[in-house]
C-alpha positions in Angstrom: -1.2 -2.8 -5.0 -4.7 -2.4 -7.0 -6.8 -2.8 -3.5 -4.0 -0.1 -1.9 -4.9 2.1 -5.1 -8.7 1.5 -5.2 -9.0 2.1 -1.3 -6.8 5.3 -1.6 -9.2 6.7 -4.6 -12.2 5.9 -2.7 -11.4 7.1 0.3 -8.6 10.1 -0.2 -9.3 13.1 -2.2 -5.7 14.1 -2.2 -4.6 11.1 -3.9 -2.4 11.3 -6.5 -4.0 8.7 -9.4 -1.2 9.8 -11.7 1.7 8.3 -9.6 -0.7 5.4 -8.8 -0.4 4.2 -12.4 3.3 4.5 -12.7 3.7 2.1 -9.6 1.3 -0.3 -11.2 2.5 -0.7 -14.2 6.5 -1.1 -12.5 4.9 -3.4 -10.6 5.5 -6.3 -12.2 9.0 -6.3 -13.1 11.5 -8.0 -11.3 13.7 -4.9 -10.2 10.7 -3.2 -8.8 11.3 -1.8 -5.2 8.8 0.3 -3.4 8.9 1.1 0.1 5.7 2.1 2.1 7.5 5.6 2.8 8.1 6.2 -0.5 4.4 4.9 -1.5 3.0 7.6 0.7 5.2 10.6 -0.5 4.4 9.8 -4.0 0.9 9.4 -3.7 -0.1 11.5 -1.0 -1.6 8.2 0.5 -3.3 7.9 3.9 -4.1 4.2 4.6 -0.7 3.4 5.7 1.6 5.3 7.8 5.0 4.9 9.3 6.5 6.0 12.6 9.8 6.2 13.2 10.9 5.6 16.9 11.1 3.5 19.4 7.4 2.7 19.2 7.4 3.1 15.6 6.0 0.9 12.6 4.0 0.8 9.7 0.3 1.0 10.5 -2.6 0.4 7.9 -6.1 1.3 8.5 -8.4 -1.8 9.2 -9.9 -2.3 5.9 -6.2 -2.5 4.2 -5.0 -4.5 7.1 -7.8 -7.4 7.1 -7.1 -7.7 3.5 -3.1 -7.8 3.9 -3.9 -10.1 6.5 -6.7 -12.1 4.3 -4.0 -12.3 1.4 -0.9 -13.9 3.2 -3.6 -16.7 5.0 -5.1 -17.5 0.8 -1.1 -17.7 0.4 -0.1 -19.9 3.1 -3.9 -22.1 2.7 -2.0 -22.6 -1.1 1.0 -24.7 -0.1 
């Protein structure tokens, strides 16, 4: 969430930093649920999308995806 949030206020003008710092500080409690279409519509966020559709998904640019990806491989490399 804080590389999401520091990509976004780099890189997006339209971001909303206010609703940012709700999400991070709900964060980390246990009943804490955020989904990546809510993420965007709160935040006005670009580095992730979501189609709906046959084809659809959720897409991240590259720089958010390689860390994702970098993240889950520093998981699994753990255990």
């Amino acid at each position: 969430m804080e590389f999401l949030g520091t990509w976004e206020q780099i890189y997006n003008p339209d971001f909303k930093v206010v609703e940012f710092d709700h999400f991070k500080r709900e964060a980390g409690l246990h009943t804490f649920v955020l989904s990546v279409s809510e993420w965007i519509e709160k935040t006005a966020a670009i580095g992730l999308t979501v189609k709906r559709g046959k084809y659809g998904g959720t897409y991240a640019h590259k720089d958010i995806a390689f860390e994702f990806a970098s993240a889950i491989q520093n998981y699994v490399n753990q255990y």
